[in-house]
GUVEXLO-917657 format. One line per 8 residues: number of its first residue (from 0); their letters; for each residue x, y, z of N, C-alpha, C. Coordinates in steps of 0.001 Angstrom, whole numbers. Layout:
// residues N
NUM) a) X,Y,Z,X,Y,Z,X,Y,Z; ... $
//
This chain:
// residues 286
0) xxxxxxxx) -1091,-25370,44385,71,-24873,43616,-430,-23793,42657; 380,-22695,42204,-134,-21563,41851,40,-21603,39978; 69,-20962,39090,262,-21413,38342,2087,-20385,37634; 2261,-19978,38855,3446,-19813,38247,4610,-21441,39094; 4052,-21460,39884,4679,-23100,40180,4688,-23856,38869; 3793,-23823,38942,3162,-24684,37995,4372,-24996,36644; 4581,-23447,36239,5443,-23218,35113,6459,-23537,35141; 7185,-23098,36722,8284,-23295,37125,8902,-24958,36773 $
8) xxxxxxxx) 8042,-25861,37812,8343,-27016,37737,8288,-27933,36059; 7337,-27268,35181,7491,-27924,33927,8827,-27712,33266; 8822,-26119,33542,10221,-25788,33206,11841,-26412,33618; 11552,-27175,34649,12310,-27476,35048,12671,-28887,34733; 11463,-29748,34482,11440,-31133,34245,12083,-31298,32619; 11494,-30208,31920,12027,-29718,30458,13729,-29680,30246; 14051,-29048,30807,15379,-28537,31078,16721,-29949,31560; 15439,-30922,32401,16503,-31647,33083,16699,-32638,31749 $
16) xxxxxxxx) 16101,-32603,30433,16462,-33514,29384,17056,-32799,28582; 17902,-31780,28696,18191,-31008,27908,19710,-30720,27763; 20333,-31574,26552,22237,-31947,27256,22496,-30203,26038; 23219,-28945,26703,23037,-28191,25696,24566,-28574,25262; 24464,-27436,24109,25926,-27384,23561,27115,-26155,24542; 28106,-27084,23837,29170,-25835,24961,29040,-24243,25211; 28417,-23456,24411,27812,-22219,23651,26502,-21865,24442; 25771,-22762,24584,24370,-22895,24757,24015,-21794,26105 $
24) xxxxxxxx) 24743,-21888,27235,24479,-20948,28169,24620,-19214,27703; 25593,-18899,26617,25890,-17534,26570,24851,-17171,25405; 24295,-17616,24537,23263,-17905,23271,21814,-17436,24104; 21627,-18484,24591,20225,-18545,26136,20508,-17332,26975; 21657,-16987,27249,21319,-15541,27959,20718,-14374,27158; 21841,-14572,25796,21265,-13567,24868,19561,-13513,24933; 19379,-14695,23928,18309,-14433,24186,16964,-14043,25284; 17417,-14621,26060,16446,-13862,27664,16577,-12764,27712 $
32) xxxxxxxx) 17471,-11906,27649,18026,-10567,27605,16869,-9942,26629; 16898,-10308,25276,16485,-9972,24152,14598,-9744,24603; 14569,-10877,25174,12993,-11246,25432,12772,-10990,26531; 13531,-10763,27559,13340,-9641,28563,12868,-8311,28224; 13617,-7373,26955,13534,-6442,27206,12045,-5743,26428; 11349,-7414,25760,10914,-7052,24560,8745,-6728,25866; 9404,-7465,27116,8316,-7829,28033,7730,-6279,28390; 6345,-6558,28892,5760,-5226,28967,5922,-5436,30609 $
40) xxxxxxxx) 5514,-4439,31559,5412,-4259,32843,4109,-4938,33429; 3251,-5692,32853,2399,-6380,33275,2380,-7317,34398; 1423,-7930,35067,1700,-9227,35732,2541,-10259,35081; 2261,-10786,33825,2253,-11903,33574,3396,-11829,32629; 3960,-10341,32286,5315,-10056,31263,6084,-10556,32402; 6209,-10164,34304,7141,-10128,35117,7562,-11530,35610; 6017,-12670,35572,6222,-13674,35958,7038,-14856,34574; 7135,-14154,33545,7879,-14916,32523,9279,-14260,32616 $
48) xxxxxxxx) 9166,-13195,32852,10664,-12920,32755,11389,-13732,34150; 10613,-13825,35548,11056,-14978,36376,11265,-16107,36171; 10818,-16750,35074,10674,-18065,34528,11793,-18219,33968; 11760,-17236,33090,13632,-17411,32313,14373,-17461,32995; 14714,-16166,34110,15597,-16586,34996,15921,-17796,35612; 15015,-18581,35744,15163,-19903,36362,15560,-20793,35213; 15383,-20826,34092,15723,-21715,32835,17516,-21011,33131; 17460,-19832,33086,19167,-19694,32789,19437,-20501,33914 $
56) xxxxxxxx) 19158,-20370,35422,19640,-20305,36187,19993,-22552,36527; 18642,-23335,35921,19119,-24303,35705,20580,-24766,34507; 20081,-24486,33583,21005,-24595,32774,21859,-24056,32836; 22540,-23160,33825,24087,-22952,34077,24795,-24335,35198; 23533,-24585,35953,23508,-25662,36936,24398,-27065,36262; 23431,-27270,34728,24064,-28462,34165,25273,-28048,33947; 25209,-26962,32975,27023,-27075,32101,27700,-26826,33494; 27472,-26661,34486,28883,-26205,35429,28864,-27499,36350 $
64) xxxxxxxx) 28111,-28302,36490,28230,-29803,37672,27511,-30568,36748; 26377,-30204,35915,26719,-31685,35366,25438,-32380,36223; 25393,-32157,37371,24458,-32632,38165,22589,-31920,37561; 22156,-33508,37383,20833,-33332,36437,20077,-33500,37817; 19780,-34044,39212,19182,-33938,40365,18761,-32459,41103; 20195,-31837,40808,19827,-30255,42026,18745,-29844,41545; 17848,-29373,42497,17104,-28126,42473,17081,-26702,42833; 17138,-25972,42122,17136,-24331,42253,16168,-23695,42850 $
72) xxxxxxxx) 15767,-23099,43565,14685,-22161,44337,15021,-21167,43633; 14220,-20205,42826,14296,-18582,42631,12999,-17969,43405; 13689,-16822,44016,12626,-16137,44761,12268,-14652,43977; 10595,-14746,44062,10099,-13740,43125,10568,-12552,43874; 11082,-12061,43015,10959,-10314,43650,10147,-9298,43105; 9860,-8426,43735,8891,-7162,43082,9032,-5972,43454; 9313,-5255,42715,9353,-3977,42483,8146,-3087,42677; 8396,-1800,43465,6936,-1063,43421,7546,-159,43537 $
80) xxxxxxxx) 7106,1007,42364,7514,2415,42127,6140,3379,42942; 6828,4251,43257,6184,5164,43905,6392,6706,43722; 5377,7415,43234,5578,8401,42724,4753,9530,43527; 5602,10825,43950,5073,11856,44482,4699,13047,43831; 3684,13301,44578,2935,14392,44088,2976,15563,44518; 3648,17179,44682,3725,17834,44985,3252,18956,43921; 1884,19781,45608,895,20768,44581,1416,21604,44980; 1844,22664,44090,2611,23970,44273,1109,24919,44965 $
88) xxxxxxxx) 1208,26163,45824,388,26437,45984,660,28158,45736; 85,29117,44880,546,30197,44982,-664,31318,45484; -10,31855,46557,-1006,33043,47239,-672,34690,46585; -1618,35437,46302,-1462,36522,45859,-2705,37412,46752; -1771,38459,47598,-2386,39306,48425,-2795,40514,47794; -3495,40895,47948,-4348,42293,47285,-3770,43551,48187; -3147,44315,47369,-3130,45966,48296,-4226,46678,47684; -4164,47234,49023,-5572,48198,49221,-4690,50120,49201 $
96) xxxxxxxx) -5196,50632,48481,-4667,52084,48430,-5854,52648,49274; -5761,53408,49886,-6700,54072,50903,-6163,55788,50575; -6721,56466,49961,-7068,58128,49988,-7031,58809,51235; -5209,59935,51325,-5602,60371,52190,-6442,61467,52630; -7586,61839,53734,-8340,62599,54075,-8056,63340,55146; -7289,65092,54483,-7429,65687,55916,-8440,66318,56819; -8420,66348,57696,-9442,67621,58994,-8958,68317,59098; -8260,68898,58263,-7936,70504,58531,-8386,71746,57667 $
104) xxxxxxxx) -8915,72479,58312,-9469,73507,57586,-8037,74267,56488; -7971,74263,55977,-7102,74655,54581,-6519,76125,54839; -7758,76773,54513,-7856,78192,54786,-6762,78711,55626; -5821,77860,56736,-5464,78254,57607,-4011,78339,57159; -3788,76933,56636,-2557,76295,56677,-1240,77263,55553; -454,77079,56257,907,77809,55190,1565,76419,54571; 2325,75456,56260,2943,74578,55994,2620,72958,56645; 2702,72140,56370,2402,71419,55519,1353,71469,54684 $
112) xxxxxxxx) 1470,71039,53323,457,71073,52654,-255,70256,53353; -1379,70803,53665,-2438,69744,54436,-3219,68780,53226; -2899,68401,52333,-3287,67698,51381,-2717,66770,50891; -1224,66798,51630,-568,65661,51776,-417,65120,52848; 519,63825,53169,19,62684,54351,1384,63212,55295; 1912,64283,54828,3374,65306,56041,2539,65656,57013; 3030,65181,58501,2622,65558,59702,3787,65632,60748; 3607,66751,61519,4962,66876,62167,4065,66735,63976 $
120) xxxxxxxx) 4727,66517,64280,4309,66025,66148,5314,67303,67287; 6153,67683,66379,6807,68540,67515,7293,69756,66837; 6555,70794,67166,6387,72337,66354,7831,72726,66128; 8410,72104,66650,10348,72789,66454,10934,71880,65232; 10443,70757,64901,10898,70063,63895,9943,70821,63178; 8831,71206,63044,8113,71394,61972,9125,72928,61674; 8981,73934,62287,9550,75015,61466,10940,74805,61178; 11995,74154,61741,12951,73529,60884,12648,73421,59505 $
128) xxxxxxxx) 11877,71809,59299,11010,72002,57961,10740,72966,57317; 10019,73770,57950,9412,75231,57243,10447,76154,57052; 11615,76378,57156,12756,77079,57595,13255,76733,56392; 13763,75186,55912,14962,74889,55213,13710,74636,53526; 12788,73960,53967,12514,73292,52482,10960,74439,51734; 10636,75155,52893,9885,75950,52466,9782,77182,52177; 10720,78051,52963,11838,79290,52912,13043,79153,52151; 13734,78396,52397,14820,78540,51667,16201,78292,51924 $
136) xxxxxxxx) 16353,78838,53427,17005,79027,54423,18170,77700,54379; 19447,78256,54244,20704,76932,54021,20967,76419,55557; 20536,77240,56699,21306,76954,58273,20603,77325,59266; 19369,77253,59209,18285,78246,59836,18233,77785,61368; 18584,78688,62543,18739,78693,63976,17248,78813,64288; 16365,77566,65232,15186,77400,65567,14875,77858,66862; 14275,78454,67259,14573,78930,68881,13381,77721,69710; 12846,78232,70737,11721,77372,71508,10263,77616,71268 $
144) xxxxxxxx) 9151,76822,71391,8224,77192,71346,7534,78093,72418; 6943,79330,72225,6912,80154,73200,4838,80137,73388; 4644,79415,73518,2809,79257,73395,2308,80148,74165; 1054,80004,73427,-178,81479,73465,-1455,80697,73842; -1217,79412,73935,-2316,78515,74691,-1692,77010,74668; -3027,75983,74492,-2239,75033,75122,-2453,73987,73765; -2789,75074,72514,-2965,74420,71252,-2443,75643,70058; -1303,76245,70360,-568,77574,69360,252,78047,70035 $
152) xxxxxxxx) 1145,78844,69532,2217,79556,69894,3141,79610,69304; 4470,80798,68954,4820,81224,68427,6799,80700,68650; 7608,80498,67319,8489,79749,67336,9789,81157,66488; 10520,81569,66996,11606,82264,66646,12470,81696,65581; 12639,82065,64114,13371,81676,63461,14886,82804,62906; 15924,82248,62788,16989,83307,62847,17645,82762,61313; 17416,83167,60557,19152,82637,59355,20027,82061,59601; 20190,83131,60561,22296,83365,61202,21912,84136,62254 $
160) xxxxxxxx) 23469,83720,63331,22513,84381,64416,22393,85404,64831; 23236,86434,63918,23075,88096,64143,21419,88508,62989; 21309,87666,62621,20319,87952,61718,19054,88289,62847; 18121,88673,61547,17068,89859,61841,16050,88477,62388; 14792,88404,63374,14420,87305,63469,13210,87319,62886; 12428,86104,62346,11344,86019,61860,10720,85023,62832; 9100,85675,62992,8199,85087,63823,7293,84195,63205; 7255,82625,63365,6785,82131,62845,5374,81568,63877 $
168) xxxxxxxx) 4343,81366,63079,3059,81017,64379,2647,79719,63990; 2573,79076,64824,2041,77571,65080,1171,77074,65957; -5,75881,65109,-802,75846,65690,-738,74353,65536; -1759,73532,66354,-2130,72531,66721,-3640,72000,65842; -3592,71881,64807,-5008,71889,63777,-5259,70470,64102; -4779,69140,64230,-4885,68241,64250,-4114,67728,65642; -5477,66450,65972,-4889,65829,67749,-3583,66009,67906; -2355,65519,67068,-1283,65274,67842,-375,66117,65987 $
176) xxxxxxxx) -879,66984,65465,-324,67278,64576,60,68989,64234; 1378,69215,64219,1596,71086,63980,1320,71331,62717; 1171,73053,62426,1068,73263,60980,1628,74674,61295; 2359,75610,60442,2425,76678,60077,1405,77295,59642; 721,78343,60582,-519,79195,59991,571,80916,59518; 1179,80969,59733,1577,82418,58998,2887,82685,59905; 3772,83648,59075,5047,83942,59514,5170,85386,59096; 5532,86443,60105,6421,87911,59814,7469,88156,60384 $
184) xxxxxxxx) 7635,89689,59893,9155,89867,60155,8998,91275,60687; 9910,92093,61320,9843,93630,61452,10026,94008,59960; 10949,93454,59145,11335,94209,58025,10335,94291,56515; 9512,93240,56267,8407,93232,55840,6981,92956,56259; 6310,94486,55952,5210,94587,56684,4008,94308,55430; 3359,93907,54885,2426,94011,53576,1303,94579,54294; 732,95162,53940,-639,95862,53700,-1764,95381,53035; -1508,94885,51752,-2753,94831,51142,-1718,93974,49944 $
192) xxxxxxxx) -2758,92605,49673,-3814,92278,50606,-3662,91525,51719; -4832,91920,52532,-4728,91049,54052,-5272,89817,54132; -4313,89172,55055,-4195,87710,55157,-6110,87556,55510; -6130,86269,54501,-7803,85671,54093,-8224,86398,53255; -8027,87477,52264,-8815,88399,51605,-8506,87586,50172; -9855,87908,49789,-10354,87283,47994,-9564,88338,46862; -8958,87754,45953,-7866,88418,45707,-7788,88131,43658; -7848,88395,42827,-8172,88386,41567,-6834,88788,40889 $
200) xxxxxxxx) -6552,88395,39050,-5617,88867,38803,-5541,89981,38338; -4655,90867,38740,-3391,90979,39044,-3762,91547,40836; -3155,90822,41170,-3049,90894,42782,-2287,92334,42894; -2943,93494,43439,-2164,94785,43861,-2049,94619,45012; -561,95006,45358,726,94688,46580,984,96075,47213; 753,95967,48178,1259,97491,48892,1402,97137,50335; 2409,97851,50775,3228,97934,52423,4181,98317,52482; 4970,98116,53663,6416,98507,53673,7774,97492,53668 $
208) xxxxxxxx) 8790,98164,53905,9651,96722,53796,11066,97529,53834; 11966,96993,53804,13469,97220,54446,14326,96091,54018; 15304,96046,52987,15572,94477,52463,17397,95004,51509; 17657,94309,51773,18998,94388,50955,18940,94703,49268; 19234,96053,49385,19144,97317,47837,17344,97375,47794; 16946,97269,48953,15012,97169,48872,14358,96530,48606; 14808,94886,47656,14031,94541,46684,13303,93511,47773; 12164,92883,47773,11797,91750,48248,10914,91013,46908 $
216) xxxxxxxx) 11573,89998,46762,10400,88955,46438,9484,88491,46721; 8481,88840,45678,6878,88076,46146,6467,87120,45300; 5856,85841,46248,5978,84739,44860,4891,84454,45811; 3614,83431,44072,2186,82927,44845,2108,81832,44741; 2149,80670,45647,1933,79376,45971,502,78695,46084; 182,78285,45067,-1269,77379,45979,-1170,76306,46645; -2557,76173,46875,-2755,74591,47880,-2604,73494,46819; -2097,72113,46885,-2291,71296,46379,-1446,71249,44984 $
224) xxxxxxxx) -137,72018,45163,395,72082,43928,1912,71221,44170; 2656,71476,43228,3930,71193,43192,5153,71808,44412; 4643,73090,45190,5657,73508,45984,6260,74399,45002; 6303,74707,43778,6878,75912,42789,5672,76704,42759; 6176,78516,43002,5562,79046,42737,4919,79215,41285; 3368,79524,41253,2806,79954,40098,2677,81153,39021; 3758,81752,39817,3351,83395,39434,4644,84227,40468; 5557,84959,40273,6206,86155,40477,6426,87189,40560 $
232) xxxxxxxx) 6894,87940,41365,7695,89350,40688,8609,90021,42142; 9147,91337,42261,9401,91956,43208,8817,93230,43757; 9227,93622,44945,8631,95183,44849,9851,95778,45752; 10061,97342,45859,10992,98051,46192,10771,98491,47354; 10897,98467,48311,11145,99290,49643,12099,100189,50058; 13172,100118,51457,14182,100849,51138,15230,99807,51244; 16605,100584,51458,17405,99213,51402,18866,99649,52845; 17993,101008,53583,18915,101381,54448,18634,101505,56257 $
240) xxxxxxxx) 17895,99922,56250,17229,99138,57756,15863,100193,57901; 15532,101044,57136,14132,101864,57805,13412,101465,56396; 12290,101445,57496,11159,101069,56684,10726,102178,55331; 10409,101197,54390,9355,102425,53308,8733,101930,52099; 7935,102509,51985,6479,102571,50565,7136,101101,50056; 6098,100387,49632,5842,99384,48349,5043,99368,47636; 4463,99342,46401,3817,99144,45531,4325,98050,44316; 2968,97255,44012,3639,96583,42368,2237,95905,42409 $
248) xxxxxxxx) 2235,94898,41666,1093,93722,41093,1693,92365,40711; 1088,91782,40835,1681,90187,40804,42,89527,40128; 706,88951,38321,-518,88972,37944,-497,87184,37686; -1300,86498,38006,-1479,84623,37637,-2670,84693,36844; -2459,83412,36437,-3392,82520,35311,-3530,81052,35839; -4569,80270,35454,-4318,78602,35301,-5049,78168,36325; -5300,79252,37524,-5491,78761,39001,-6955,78629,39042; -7441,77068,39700,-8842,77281,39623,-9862,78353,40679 $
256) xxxxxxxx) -10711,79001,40196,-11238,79902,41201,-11755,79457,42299; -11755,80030,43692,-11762,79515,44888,-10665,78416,45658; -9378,78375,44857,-8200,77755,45203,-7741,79178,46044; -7348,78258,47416,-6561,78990,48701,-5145,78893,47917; -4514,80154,48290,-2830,80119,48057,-1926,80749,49257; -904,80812,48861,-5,81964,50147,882,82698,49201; 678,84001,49436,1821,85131,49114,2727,84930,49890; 4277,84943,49315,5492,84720,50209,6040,85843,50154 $
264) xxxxxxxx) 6551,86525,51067,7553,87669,51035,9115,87476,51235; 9595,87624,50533,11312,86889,50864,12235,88517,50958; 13148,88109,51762,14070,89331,51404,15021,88399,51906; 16314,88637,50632,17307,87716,50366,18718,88366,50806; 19887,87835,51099,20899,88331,51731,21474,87221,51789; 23124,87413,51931,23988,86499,52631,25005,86155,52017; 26007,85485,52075,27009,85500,50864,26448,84316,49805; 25357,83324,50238,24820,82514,49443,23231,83247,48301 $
272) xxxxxxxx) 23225,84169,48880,21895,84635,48245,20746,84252,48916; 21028,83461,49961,19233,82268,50506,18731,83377,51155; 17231,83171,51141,16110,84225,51799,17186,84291,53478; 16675,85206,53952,17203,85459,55662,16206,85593,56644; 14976,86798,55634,13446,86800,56344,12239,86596,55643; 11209,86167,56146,10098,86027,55207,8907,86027,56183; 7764,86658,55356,6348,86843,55564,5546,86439,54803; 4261,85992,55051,3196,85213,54605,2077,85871,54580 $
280) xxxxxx) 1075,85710,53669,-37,86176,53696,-504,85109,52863; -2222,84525,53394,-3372,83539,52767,-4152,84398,52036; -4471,83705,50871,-5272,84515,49759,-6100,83207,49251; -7426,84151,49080,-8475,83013,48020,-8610,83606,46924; -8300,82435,46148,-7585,83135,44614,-8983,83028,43535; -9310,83624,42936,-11005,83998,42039,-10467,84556,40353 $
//
């Protein structure tokens, strides 16, 4: 016999001499209640609080039959709490920035800046590109690529389509990548200086040209900049479709020496004002 038997049955032999008062069952609950709640979670708090139960549970036995013989069975019960554990787990992936590096000789390039990660795969989208965001051009008509091998060749660009056409040249600098190496026109011819020539400030401008009231704009772009020119001005030609004389200077500052640039030649027209033709010339700027 265990020794909560043990308890049980004293308790019980106790109880069977025990005549209470009429009161006595609701008093005795109180108190169990009271001394229930006062019990810790231990073994031996759980097996007394079973014990009481069985004292109430006789002594309701008497006041309600009266009968001092019955015996009560209480069956222990037990409780088991169970508590989960959930480990949060947090992953944090690392980006990697990787520098882009071109293979293209510089020297060459008009359009894309080869110093950025712009690569065009099909020479007719590229002078599109070169047409609208690098010229100027609001509607610019692209013709076909007309190649001069089986890595360049030359792409027809129009304004509008009575317009004057500008020849734009394209090459293949990279495996599967176009670039704009230089663009002219019949109507602006430059002279000096010639495309690749080392060029100091004030850049002296001379050629011919043919442009609406004569004027053409010349503006100097470097490599690796913003896409705004660094430096301005115009020069005069004629303004009645035949060619004639230019002269002026176009003087910069700021530019580091041995920075590649491009002279742009614009001659502007249209009821919007946007360039119509344009020519290029590469300069190494000192």
């Amino acid at each position: 016999m265990t020794i909560d038997d043990r308890l049980r049955a004293a308790l019980v032999r106790r109880a069977e001499r025990v005549h209470p008062a009429p009161d006595a069952r609701r008093r005795l609950e109180e108190t169990i209640m009271q001394d229930a709640q006062r019990q810790d979670r231990s073994r031996w708090g759980l097996a007394l609080a079973g014990v009481a139960a069985v004292v109430a549970a006789v002594v309701g036995v008497v006041v309600l039959t009266g009968d001092d013989d019955e015996r009560v069975d209480v069956a222990d019960t037990t409780t088991t709490e169970s508590t989960a554990t959930t480990e949060a787990t947090t992953t944090t992936e690392a980006t990697t920035t990787t520098a882009f590096a071109p293979t293209v000789e510089t020297d060459q390039v008009v359009f894309p800046d080869p110093t950025t990660a712009r690569r065009f795969e099909d020479p007719v989208a590229l002078v599109h590109a070169f047409a609208r965001d690098w010229v100027g051009m609001t509607s610019p008509l692209v013709g076909e690529l007309m190649a001069g091998d089986a890595r360049s060749g030359e792409i027809e660009l129009r304004a509008f389509a009575q317009g004057a056409p500008t020849i734009v040249l394209v090459r293949q600098l990279e495996d599967d990548s176009w670039f704009v190496i230089g663009a002219t026109t019949e109507s602006i011819q430059p002279a000096s200086p010639g495309d690749g020539a080392e060029v100091t400030s004030p850049i002296e401008l001379t050629g011919q040209a043919y442009a609406f009231e004569g004027t053409v704009q010349v503006q100097l772009l470097v490599d690796g900049g913003d896409g705004e020119p660094v430096a301005e001005t115009f020069v005069t030609g004629r303004g009645d479709g035949v060619l004639g004389d230019y002269a002026g200077e176009l003087a910069y500052d700021g530019v580091t020496p041995g920075t590649w640039g491009t002279l742009r030649y614009l001659s502007e027209g249209g009821e919007d004002g946007a360039p119509i033709q344009v020519a290029v010339t590469r300069v190494r700027l000192g």
